[in-house]
Structures are given as C-alpha cells and as structure tokens.
N, CA, C and O atoms as a Tinker XYZ file with bonds, in Angstrom:
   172  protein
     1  N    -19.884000  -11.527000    7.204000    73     2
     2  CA   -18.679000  -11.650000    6.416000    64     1     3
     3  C    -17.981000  -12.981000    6.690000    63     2     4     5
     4  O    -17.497000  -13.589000    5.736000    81     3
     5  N    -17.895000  -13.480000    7.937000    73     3     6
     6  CA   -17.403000  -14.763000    7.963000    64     5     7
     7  C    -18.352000  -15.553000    8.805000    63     6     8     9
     8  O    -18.054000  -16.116000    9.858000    81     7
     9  N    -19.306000  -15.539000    8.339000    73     7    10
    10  CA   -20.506000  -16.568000    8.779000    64     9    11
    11  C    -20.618000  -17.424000    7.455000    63    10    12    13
    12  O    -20.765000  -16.953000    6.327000    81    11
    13  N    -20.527000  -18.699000    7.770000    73    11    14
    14  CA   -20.932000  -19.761000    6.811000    64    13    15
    15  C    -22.046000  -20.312000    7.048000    63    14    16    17
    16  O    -22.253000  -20.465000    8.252000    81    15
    17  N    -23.105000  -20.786000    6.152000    73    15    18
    18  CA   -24.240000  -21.838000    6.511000    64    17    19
    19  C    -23.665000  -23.051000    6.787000    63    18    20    21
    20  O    -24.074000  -23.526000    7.847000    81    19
    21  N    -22.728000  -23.826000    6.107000    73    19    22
    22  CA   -22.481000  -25.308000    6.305000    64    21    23
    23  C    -20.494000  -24.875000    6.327000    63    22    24    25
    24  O    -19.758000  -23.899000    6.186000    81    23
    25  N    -20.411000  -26.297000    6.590000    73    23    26
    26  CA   -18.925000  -26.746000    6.706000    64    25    27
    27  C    -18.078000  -26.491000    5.612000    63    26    28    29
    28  O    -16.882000  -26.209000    5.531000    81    27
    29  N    -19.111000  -26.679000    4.669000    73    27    30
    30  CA   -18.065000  -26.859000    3.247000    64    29    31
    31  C    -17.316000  -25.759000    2.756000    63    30    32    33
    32  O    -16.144000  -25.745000    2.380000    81    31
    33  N    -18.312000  -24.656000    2.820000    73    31    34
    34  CA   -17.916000  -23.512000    2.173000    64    33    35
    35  C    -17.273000  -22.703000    3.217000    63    34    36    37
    36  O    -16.758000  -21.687000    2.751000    81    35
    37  N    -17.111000  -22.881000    4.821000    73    35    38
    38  CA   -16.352000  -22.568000    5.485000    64    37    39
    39  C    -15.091000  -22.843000    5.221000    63    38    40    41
    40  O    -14.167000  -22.034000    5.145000    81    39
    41  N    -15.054000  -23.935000    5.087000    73    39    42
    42  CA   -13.949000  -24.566000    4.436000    64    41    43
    43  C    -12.722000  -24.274000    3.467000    63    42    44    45
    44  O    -11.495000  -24.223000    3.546000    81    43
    45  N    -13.799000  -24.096000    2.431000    73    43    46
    46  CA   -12.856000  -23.947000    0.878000    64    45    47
    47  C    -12.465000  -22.447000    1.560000    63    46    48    49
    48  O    -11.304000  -22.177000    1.256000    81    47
    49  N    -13.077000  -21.405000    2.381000    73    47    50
    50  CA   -12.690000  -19.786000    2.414000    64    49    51
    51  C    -11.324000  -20.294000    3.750000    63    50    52    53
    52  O    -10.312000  -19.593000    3.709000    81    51
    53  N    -11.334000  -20.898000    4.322000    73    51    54
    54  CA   -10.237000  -20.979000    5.416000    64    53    55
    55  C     -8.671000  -20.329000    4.931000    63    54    56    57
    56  O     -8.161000  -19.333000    5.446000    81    55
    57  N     -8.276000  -20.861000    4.212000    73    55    58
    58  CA    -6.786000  -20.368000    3.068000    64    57    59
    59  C     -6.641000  -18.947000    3.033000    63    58    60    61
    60  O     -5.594000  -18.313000    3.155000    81    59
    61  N     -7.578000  -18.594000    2.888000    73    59    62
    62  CA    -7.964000  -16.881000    2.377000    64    61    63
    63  C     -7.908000  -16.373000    3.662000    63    62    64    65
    64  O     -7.391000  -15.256000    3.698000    81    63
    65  N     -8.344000  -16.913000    4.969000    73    63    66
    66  CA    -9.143000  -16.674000    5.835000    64    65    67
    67  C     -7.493000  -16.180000    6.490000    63    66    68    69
    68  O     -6.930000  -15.107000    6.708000    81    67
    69  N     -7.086000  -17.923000    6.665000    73    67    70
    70  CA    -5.621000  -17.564000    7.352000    64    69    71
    71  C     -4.715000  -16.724000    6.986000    63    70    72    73
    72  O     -4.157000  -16.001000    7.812000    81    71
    73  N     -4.463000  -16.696000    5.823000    73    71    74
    74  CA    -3.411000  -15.748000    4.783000    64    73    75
    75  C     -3.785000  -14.291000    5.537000    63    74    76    77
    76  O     -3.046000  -13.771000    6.373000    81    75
    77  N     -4.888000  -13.805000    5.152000    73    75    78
    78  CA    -5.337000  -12.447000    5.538000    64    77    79
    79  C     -5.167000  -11.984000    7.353000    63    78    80    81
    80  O     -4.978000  -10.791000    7.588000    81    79
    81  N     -5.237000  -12.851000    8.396000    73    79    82
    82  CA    -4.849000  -12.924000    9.511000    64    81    83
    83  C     -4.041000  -12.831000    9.773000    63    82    84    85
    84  O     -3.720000  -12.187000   10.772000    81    83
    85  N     -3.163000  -13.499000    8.922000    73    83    86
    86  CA    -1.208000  -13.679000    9.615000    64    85    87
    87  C     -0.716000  -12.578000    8.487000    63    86    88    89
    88  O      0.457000  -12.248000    8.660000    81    87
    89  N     -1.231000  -12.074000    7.601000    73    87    90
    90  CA    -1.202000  -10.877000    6.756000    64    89    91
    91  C     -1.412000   -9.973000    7.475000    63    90    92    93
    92  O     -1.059000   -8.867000    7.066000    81    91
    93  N     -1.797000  -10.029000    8.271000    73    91    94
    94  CA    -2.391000   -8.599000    8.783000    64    93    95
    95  C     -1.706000   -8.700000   10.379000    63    94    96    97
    96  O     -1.780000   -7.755000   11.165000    81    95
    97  N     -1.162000   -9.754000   10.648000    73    95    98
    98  CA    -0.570000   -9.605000   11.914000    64    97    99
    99  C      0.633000   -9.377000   11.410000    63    98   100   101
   100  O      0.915000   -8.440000   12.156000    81    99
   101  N      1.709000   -9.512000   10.628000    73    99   102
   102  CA     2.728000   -8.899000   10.001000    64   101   103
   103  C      2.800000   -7.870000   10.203000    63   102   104   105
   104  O      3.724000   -7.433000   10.889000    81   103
   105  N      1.578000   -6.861000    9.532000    73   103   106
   106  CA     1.536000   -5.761000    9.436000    64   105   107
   107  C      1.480000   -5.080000   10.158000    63   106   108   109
   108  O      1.922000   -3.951000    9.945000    81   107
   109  N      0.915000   -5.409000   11.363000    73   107   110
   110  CA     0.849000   -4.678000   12.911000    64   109   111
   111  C      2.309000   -4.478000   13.194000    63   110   112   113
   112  O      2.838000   -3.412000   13.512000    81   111
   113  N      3.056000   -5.975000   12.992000    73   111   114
   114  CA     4.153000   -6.223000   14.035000    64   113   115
   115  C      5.414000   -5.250000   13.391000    63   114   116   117
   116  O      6.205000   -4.588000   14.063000    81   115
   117  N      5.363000   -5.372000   11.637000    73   115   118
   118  CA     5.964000   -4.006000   10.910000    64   117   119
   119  C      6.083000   -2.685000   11.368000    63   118   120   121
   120  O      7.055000   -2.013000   11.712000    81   119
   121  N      4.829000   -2.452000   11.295000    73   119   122
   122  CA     4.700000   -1.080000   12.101000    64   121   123
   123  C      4.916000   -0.776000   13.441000    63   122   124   125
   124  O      4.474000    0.328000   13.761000    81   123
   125  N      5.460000   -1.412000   14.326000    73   123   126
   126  CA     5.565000   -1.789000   15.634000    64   125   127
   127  C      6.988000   -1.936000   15.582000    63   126   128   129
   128  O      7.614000   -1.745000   16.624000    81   127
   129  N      7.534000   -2.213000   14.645000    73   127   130
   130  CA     8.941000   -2.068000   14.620000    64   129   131
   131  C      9.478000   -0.797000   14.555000    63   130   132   133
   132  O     10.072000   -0.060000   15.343000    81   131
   133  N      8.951000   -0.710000   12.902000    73   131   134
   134  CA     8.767000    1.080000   12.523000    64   133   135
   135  C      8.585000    2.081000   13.808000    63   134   136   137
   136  O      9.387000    3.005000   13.940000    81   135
   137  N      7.847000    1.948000   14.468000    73   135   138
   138  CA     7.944000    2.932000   15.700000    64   137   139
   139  C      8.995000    2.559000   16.300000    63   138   140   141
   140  O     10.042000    3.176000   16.495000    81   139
   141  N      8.779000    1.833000   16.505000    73   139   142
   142  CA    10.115000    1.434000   17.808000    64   141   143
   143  C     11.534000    2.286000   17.325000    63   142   144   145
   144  O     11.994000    3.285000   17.878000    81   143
   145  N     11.998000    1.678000   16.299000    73   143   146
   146  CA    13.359000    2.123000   15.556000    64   145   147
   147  C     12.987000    3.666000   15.426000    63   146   148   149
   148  O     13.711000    4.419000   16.077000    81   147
   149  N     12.268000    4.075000   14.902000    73   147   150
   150  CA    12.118000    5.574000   14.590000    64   149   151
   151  C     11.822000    6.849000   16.030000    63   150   152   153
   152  O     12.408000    7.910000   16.245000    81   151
   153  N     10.873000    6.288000   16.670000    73   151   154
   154  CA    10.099000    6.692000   18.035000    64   153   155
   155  C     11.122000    6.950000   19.249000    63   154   156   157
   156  O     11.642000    7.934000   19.776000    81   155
   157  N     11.143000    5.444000   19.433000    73   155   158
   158  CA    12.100000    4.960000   20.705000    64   157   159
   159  C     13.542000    5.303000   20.542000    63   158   160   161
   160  O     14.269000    5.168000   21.526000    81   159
   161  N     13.794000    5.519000   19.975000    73   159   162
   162  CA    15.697000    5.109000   19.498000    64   161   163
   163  C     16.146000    6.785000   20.621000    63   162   164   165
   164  O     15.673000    7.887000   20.903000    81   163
   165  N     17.385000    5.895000   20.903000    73   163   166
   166  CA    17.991000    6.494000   21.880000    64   165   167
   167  C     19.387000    7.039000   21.893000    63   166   168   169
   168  O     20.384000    6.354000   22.123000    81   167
   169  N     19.386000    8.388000   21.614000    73   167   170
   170  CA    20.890000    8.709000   21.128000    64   169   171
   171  C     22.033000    9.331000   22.129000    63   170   172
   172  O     23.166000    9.558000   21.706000    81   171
C-alpha cells in the first residue's frame, strides 16, 4: 500500500499521504478528549 517503485510516484502520493496521517492523528487526539471530558470528569 505504500511501497513505491521509484521517487516520482512516491512523491506525487506524499499530500494524500500526510493529510491522512495528521487526519487520523486528530482523530485519536478527539477521541482522547471525548473520554477524558466524559470518563474522567470529576464531580
């Protein structure tokens, strides 16, 4: 899935590559909130 033969076409997919990474680390850190506030909260 993210094996390239050459440079190039590694390349042009990088954009996609990063977006979807820091997309998806958002999403962890969302839900990590979501618990926290909901889970943790202390009354």
């Amino acid at each position: 899935m993210f094996a390239d033969a050459d440079d190039k076409t590694a390349m042009k997919a990088f954009p996609r590559r990063w977006l979807t990474f820091f997309g998806g680390c958002i999403l962890v850190l969302l839900i990590m909130l979501l618990f926290e506030h909901t889970l943790a909260s202390v009354k």
